[in-house]
C-alpha positions in Angstrom: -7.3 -21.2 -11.1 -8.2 -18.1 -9.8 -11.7 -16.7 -7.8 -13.2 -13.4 -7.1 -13.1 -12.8 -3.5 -14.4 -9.5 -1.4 -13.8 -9.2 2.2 -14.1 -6.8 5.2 -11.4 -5.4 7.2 -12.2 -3.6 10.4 -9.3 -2.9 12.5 -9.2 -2.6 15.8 -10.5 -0.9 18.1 -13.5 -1.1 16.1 -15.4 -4.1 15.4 -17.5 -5.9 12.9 -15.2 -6.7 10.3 -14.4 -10.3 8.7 -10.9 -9.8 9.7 -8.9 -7.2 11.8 -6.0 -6.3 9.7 -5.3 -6.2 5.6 -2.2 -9.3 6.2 -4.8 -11.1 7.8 -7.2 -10.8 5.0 -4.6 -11.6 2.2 -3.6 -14.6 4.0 -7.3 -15.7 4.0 -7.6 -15.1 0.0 -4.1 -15.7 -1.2 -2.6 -13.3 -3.8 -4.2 -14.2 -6.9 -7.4 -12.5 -7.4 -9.8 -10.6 -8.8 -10.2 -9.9 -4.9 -11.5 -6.6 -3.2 -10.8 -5.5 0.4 -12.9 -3.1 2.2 -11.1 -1.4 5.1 -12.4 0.2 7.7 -10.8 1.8 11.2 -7.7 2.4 11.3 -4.8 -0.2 10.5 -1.7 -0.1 12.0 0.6 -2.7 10.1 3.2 -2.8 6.9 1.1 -4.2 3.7 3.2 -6.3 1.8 2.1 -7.6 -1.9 4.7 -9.8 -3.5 3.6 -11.7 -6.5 0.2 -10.6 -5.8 -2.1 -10.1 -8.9 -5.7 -8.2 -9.3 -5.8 -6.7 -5.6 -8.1 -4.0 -4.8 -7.7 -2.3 -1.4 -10.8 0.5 -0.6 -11.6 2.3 2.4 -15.3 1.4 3.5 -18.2 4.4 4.1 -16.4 5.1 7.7 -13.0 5.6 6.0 -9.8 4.0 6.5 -6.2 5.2 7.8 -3.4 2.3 7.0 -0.5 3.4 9.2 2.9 1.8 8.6 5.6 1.2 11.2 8.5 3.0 12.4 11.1 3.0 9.8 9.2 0.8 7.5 7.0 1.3 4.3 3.3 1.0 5.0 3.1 -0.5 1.3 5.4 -2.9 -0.5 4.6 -3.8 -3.5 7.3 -6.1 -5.3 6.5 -8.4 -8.7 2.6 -7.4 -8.0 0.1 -6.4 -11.2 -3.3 -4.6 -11.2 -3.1 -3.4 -7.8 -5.8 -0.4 -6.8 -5.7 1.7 -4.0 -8.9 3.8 -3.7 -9.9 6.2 -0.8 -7.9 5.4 1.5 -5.5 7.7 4.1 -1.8 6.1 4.0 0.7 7.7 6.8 3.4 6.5 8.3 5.4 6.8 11.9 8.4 9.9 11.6 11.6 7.8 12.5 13.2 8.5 15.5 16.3 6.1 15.6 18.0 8.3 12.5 17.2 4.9 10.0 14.9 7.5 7.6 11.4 6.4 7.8 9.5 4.7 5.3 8.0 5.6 2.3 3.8 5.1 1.9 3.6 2.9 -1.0 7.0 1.8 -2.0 6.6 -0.1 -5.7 8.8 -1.8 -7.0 10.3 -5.2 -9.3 7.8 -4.7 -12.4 5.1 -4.3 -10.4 2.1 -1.9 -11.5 0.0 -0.1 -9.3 -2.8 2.0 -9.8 -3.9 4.8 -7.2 -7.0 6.9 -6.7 -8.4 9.5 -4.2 -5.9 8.9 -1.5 -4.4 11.0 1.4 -1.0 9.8 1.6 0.9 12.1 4.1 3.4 12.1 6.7 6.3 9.8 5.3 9.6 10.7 6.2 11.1 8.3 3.1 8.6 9.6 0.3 5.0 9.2 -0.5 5.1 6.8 -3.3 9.0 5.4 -4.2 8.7 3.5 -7.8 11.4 1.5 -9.0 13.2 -1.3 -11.2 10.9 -1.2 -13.7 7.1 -0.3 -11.8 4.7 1.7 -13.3 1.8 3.8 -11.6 -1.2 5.9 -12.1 -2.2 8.1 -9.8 -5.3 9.9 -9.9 -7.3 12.6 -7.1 -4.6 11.9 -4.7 -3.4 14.6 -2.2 0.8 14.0 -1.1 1.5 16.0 2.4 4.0 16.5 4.6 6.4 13.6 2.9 10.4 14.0 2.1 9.6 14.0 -1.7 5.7 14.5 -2.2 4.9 12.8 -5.8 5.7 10.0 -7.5 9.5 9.8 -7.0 11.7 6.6 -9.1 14.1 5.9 -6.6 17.6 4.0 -7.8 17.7 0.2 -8.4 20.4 -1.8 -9.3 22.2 -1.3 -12.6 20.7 -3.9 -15.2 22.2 -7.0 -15.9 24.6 -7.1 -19.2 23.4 -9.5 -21.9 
């Protein structure tokens, strides 16, 4: 059974929001929607969507910035479907340690992933990485300042013989 479920994100150090981070919110809803998050402030964590279905992740009227962690995606996206990503910034931290950084939205295991008037910039790995399978749309979206700016399919394993 599934429900339609919208809820507000407001990270800290702002306030106001239902919940203070995107995990937090998809914990609260599950995976299975339809569902809608509005984000707001900026969000410093790596989003992960495994299995999730009919996810919707918008920046709210003040804007949102979801920064991922140093040498780590600040999307993944594995086995997901319907997924939207509209107006928001996604950026990640440069790596330092020589592990590569991470990409912005890494997609991947037949997931499909739409995106729409999005700022994704400063990821050492790649903006968007697609693999085994995934599929995006991307629409009105600026890629800056990444090691491949684009949608770039990235090499999976070699398919099983039948």
């Amino acid at each position: 059974m599934t429900h339609a479920a919208t809820v507000t994100v407001t990270c800290p150090p702002a306030t106001g929001g239902t919940y203070t981070s995107i995990n937090e919110a998809l914990n609260a809803i599950g995976p299975i929607g339809p569902s809608t998050i509005i984000a707001t402030g900026t969000c410093n964590e790596n989003v992960s969507l495994n299995g999730a279905v009919s996810i919707t992740i918008v920046a709210g009227a003040a804007g949102a910035t979801i920064a991922g962690p140093l040498d780590g995606d600040t999307f993944d996206i594995s086995g997901s479907q319907n997924i939207v990503f509209r107006n928001l910034e996604i950026t990640n931290t440069f790596s330092t340690t020589g592990l590569g950084g991470g990409d912005g939205v890494l997609i991947a295991e037949d997931s499909d992933v739409q995106i729409f008037s999005c700022n994704i910039h400063d990821n050492q790995a790649g903006g968007v990485g697609v693999n085994r399978n995934s599929t995006v749309f991307i629409r009105g979206t600026t890629m800056t300042r990444c090691s491949s700016e684009g949608a770039v399919p990235q090499p999976g394993p070699a398919p099983h013989p039948s």
